[in-house]
N, C-alpha and C positions, 0 to 999 in steps of 0.2 A: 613744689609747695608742700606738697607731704612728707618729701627728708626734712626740710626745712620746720616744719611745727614737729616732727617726732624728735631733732638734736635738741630743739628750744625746748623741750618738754622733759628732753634726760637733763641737759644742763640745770633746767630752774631745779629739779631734786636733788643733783649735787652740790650747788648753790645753798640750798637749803639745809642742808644736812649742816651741823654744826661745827666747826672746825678748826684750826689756827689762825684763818683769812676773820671768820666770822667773831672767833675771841678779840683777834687784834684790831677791827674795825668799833667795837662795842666796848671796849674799854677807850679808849681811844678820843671816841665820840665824847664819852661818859665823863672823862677826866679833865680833858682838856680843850677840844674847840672843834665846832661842825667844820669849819676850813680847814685842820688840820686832820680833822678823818679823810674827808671829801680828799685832800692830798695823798692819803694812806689808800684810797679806794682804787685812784687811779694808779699809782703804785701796784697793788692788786692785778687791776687790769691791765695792765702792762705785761704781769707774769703771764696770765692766761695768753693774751696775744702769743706771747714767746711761747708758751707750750702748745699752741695751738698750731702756730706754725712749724713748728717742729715735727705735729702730727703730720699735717700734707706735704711735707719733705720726706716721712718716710722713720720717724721716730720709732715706730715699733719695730720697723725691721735691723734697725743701729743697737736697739738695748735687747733686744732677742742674739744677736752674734755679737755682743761684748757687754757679757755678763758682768764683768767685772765694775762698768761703767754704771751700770744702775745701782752697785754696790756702793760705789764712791758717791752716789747721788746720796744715798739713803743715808751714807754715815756724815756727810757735809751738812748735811740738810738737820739730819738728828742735833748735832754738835751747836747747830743754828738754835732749834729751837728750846737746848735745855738751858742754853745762853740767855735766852726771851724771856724761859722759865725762874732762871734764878733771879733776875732782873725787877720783875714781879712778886717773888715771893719775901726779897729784900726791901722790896715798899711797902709791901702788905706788913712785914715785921716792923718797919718804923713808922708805920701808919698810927696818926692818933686817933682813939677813940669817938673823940668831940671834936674834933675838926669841922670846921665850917663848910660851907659848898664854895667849892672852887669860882672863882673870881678870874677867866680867862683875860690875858692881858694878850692883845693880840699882837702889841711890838715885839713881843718875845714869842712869838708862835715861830714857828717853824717848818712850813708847810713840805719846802725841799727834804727835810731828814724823816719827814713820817710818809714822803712817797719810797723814799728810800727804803725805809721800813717794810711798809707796803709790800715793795717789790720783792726786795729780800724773803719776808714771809710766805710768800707765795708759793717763789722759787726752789724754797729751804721744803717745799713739804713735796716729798715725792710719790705721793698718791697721787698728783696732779700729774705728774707722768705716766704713771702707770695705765688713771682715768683717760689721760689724752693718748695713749700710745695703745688703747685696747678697744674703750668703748665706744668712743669717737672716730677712733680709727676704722672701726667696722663699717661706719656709713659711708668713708669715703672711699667708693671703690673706684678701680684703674678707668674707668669709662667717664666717670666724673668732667665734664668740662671745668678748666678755670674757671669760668666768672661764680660757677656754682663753689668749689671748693674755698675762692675768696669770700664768697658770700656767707658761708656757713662760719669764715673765720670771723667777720666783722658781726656777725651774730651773735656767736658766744661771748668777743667779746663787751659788746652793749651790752648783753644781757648781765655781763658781768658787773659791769658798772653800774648799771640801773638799780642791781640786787642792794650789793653795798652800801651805795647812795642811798636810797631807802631804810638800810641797817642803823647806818650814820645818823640820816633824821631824826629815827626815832629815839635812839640811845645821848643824841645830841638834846633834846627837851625838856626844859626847865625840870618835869617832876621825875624821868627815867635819872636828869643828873643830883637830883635829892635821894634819891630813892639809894642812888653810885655812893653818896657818901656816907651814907644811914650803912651802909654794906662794905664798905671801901673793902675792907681787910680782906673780909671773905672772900669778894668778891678778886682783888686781887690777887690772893692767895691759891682759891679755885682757880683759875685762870694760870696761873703762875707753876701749880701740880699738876694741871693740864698738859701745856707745855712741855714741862719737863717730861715728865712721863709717856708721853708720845713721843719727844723726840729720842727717849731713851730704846722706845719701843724699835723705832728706826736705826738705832743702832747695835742692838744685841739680838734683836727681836729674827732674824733671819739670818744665816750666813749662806753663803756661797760655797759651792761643794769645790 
């Protein structure tokens, strides 16, 4: 019970920490529709699942003896998000001033391509590897029973979901989505420099000897 509240308690501070996961849920929410984030969360939670299991298969000791592989993560992953980045800063440029508040039409929602997103995003940031092949990886030692090492998986990723979904709500409400279009540019633009700039960080930012 006490691995179990100390992972839940590193996770919510990672969770929290601000990020690509937490830009692309909150614009997301803001722009277009709570179903459509809520689609992007689980997307989200999907990545984590997959990192997470990757961790109790043994993740850390795969990108510790092939360097090169964490390399190809960080520049895929980079290339991912300066894509997200220009994407963003391309609506923020044709962004009008006086624009109305968005009027979500839900026949043209999308829910499949913003989990798809979602996931993508997740996947494309490799801290999350890093996060899950170091920090996570410390708690679960070789003595570990299954039920426990599943159960720490289905932890993190509720926990995942639950964070998001709450992200989602509150950037999905009527006045945070006034407040999105009072801001749109900026905010897209922030967001969109964001982006870019990290995932450029992930690809110049280290090389490999």
């Amino acid at each position: 019970m006490n691995l179990m509240l100390t992972v839940a308690l590193v996770q919510i501070v990672a969770l929290i920490t601000p990020g690509p996961d937490f830009f692309f849920v909150s614009q997301l929410a803001a722009s277009r529709s709570r179903r459509e984030a809520l689609a992007g969360v689980l997307g989200i939670a999907l990545g984590v699942a997959a990192w997470a299991a990757l961790a109790l298969l043994g993740l850390q000791i795969l990108l510790h003896r092939l360097a090169w592989l964490q390399r190809g993560i960080a520049i895929a992953g980079g290339a991912y998000l300066c894509w997200m980045g220009f994407q963003m800063l391309r609506a923020a440029w044709k962004a009008k001033p006086d624009a109305a508040a968005p009027v979500v039409d839900v026949r043209q929602s999308n829910p499949w391509r913003a989990l798809v997103r979602g996931l993508a995003t997740n996947l494309a940031n490799p801290k999350a590897a890093v996060y899950f092949a170091s920090i996570f990886s410390a708690f679960v030692g070789e003595g570990m029973s299954a039920a426990t090492r599943w159960g720490l998986w289905a932890m993190v990723t509720a926990e995942t979901f639950a964070w998001f979904a709450l992200v989602a709500a509150i950037f999905a409400l009527p006045a945070m989505r006034r407040g999105y279009v009072r801001a749109s540019r900026w905010i897209d633009g922030g967001a969109g420099a964001i982006f870019t700039l990290f995932g450029l960080h992930l690809i110049f930012g280290r090389r490999t000897a």
